[in-house]
N, C-alpha and C positions, 0 to 999 in steps of 0.2 A: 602706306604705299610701298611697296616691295619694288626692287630696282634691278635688272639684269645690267647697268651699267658698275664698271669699278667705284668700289667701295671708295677709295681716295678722293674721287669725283664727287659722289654723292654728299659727302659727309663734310664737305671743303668750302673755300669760296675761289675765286681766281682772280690774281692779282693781272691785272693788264698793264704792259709797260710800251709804249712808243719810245725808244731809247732820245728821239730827238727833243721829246718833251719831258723826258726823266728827269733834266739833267742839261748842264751846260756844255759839259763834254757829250754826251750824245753817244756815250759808246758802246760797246759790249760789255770791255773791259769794266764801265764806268758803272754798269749795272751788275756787273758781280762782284764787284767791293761790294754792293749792297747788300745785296743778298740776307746777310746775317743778322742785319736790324729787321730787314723786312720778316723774317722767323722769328724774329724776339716779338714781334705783334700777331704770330699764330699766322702769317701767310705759308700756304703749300703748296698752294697751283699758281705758277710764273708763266702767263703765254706774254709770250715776247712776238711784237709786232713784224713785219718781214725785215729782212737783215739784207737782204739776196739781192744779187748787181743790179742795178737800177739803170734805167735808159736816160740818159744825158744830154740826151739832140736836142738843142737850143730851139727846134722848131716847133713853134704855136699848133699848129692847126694839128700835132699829136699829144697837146694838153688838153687835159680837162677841162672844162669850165670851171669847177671850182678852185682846181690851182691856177688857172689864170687871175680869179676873182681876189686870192690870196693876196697878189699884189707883192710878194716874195721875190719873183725871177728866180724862182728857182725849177729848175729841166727835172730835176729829180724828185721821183713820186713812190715812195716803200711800193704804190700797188701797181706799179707799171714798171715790171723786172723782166729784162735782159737775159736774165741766164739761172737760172734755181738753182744750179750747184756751185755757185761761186758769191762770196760774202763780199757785200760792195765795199769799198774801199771805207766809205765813209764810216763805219760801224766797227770794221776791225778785219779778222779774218776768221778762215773756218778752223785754226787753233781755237782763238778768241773764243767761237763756238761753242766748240766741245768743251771747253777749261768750264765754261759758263752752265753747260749741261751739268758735269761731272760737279763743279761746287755745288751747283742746289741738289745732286744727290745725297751728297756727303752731308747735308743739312738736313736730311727728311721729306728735302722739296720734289716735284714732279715740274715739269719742263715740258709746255705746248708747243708747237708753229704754226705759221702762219701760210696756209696754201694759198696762192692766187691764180688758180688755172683755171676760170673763167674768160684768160685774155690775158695775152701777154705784150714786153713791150713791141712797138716798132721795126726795132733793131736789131732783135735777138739774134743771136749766130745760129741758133738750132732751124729759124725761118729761111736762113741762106742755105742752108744743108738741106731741109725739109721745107717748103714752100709752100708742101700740101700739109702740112700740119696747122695752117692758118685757114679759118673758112675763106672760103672766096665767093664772092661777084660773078655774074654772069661774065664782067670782060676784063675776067682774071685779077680784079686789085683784091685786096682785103677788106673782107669784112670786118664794122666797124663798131665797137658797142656804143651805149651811150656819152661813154668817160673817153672816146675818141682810141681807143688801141681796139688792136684787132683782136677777133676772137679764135677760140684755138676751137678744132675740128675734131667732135668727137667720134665723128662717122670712120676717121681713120685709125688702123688697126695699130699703125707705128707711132703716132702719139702718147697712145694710152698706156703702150708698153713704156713710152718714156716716161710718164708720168709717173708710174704705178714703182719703175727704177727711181726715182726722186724719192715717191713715200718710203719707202725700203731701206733708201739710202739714210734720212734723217731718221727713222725708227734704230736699224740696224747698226750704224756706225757712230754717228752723232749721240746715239741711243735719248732721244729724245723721246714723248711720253707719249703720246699722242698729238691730236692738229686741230686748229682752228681754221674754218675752209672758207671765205672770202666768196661770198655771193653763193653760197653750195647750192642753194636750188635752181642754178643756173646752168649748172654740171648734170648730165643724164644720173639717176641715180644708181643705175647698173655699174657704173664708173665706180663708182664709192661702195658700192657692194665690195665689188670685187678686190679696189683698196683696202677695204676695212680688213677682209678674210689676209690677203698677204700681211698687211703691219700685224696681224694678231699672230699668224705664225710664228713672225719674230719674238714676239713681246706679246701674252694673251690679257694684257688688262693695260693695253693700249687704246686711248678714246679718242673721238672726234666729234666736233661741235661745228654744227650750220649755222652760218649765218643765213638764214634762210628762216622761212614760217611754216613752207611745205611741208603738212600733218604727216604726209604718208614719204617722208625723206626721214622719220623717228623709225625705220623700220631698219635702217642702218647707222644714224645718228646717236648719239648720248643724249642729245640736246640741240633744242633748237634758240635762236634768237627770238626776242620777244618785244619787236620796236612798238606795239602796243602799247606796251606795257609804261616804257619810259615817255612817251608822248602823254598818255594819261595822267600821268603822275606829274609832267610839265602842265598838263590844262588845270587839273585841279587846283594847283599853284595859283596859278596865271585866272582862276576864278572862272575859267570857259565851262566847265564842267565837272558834277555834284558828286558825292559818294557813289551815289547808288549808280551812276555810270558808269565809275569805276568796278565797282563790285560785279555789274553787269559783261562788262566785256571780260571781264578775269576771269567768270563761269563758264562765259562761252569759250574761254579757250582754252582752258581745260578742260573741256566736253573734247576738243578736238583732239587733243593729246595722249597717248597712249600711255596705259599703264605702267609704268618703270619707266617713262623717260620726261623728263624735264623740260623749261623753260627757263633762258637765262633772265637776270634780274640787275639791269645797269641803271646809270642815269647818266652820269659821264662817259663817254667813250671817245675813240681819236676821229670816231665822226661829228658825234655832237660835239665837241670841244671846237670844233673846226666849223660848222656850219650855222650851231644857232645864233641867235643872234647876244645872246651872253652865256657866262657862266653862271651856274644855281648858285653856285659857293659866293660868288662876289656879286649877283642881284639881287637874291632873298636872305643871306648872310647864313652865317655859319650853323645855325638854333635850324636852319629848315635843310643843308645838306648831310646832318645828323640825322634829322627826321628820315629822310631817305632811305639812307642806310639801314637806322634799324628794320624800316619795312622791310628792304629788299631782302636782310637776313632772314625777317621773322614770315614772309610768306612762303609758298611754294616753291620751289625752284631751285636755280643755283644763281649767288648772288656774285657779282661780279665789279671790282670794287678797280676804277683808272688809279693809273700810277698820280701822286699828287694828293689824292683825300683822304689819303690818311694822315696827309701834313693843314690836312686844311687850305687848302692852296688857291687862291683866286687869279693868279697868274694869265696873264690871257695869252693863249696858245694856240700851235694849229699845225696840222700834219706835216703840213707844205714848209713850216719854217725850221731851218736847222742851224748851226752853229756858224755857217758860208753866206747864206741868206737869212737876217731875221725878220728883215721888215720891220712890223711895228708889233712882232712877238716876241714872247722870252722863254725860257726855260724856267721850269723846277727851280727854286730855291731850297735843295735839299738841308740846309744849315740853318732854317728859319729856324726861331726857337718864340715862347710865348706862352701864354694860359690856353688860347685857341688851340695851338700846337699838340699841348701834352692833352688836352680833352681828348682829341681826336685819337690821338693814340693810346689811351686810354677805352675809348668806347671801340675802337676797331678791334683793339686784344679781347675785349670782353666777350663784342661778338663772333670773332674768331673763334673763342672756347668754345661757347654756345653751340653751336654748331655741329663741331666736331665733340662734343660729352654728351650734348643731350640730344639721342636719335628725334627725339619729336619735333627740331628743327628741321632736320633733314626727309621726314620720310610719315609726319603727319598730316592725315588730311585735312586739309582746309574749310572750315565752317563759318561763313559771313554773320557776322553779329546785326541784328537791326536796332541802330542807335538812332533817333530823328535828330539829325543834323547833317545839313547839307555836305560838310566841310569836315568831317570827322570819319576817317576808316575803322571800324574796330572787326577780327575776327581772333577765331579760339586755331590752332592746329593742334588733332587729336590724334592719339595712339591709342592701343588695347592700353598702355600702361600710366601714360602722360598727356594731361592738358596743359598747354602755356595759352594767353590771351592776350593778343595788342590793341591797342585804343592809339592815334596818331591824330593829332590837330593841325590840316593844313590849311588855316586860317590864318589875320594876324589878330583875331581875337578870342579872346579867351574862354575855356569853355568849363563849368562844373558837372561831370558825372558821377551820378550817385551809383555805389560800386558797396559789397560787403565788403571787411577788410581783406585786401590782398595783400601774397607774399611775392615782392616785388624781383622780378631779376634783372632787370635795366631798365631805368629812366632818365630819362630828361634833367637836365640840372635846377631846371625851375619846378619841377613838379611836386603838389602836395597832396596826400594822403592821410585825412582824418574824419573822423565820424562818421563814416560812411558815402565819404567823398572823394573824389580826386580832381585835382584844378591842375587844367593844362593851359599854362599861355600860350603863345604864337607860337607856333610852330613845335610844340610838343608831344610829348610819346610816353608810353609806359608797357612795360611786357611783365607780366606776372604768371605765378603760376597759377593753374587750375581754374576755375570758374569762379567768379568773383561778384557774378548776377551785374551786369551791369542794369543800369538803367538809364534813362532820358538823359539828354546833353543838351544843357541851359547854358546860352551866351551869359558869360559876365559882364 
């Protein structure tokens, strides 16, 4: 599959950081001390969650429901921001920023943000200035979305220019890499056309990623969101729903997807961190948020990996709670140390190489294996040059598939391989090269 998106992109994964779940400090600062371990594990795309001045009005009825539900008290929401060019206090400044840009240059890293201009906050001063840049009501209040801020108006012509001044500014000055866009199918996509063509001016292998599923928004996208995708990969868990379901929905949307551009590939993110009802790492344990992973590496896509699993982290967290307000969350243990620990970061470098060495990670098409087992994924991704094959048990019991011998490039810690078998316990994986003939998968 040939890509018109940046090569950096394609060939990568993207490390997601929420700084107030980084980390105890919560900072900017506090995430660019990191930086240089997170390279030493093959990370190169850093999108950094919104930083930008946040609305602070103590009043309820312009919160969310789900930061109400959080139970925090905390007025301050990363997605309900005050003012786009200015670094909320709590995060650092727009030094802090740029220092944060510039070190993950100097590292090899690439440096995302976060747009949220489906709505902005309350309070903003640009609404005291511009009042038509908020949609309105028939008797003149603000129009309201679902998460209670209003939404911004794209019908007007001095928005958009402010807007499109914003992306320009973080391309141009901040020299950030491209953006992650917060609801983008929610945005006209003319908008984002015409965004995308200025940050390229500046920067010609600058991207941007939808959060959004609108097929025909890949026409100015690199990539879109893929909550299919991790909902699926939670049912199969959770026993609601069988391979061939999975396999099912993943065809059909890659029928929808256009050629060279992608779907991302999470399970964690600072939404589900925030709204399921657990964490995968601390319900199903550490053997099934490995399993994960390897998928997410070894399918289609671009995988996309929360700040946290690569330490293995079962921490319970949530967007709403920061360093002022925790409630009854924490941060990051970045210091944790362990057998769990060094696995994780050991299987995250591995597939980080992966990735980035072997094109047929990135840019093979995907062929579903028919294995009879309900509870077992296996497929092959092909190039003209390179076959790899994965087999994943998301079970808790055990399965033997009969396989010729494979030359193995990442498995599982409990996986065996002989006489023409391989045994996968709970929640196990194996990625091999070439074609290995699978056969039938017999519960142990």
């Amino acid at each position: 599959m040939i890509s018109d998106s940046a090569h950096w992109l394609t060939t990568s994964s993207i490390y997601q950081i929420n700084p107030r779940t980084f980390c105890q400090r919560g900072t900017i600062n506090a995430v660019t001390e990191a930086l240089p371990d997170l390279k030493k594990l093959g990370f190169k795309i850093i999108y950094l969650c919104p930083v930008f001045k946040e609305d602070d009005d103590d009043d309820r009825s312009f919160w969310s429901a789900r930061q109400k539900a959080s139970d925090t008290e905390n007025p301050k929401n990363p997605y309900r921001m005050n003012d786009y060019f200015e670094i909320d206090s709590e995060y650092g400044t727009m030094d802090d920023l740029k220092r944060f840009v510039a070190t993950g240059h100097s590292l090899g890293m690439k440096v995302i943000l976060d747009l949220v201009y489906l709505h902005i906050g309350p309070n903003a001063d640009i609404l005291k200035l511009h009042p038509e840049f908020a949609a309105q009501n028939a008797d003149g209040s603000n129009k309201l979305t679902d998460w209670n801020f209003p939404y911004l108006n794209y019908d007007n012509e001095g928005l958009r220019e402010y807007l499109y001044c914003n992306m320009t500014y973080y391309i141009g000055v901040i020299d950030a890499d491209g953006f992650r866009c917060d609801v983008g199918d929610g945005v006209p996509l003319d908008f984002w056309r015409e965004g995308r063509r200025r940050i390229r001016a500046i920067k010609s292998d600058a991207i941007m990623i939808n959060e959004g599923t609108k097929a025909e928004y890949l026409d100015v996208f690199d990539a879109n969101y893929c909550f299919d995708w991790h909902a699926s990969i939670f049912a199969i868990l959770s026993g609601d729903i069988t391979s061939s379901e999975v396999m099912r929905k993943h065809m059909a949307l890659r029928e929808l997807t256009p050629a060279g551009k992608f779907l991302l590939r999470d399970m964690d993110n600072h939404d589900t961190v925030t709204d399921w009802p657990y964490r995968i790492e601390a319900h199903y344990g550490n053997d099934a948020m490995e399993l994960i992973l390897a998928l997410n590496y070894a399918i289609d896509g671009i995988p996309m990996v929360y700040c946290g699993n690569e330490l293995a982290d079962k921490t319970r967290i949530s967007m709403f709670a920061n360093r002022f307000h925790s409630g009854v969350f924490n941060a990051t243990d970045r210091t944790v140390i362990g057998p769990d620990v060094e696995r994780r970061k050991e299987v995250i470098k591995k597939l980080n190489g992966l990735r980035e060495n072997m094109p047929v990670f990135a840019y093979g098409d995907t062929k579903w294996l028919q294995i009879k087992n309900d509870f077992v994924l296996a497929f092959q991704r092909v190039t003209d040059d390179e076959t790899i094959s994965f087999v994943g048990n998301f079970s808790k019991q055990e399965v033997m598939i009969s396989a010729s011998e494979p030359e193995i490039i990442l498995a599982d810690n409990n996986a065996l391989v002989s006489d023409g078998k391989i045994i996968l316990h709970s929640y196990g994986y194996i990625i091999v090269k070439g074609d290995p003939s699978f056969g039938s998968a017999d519960r142990l």
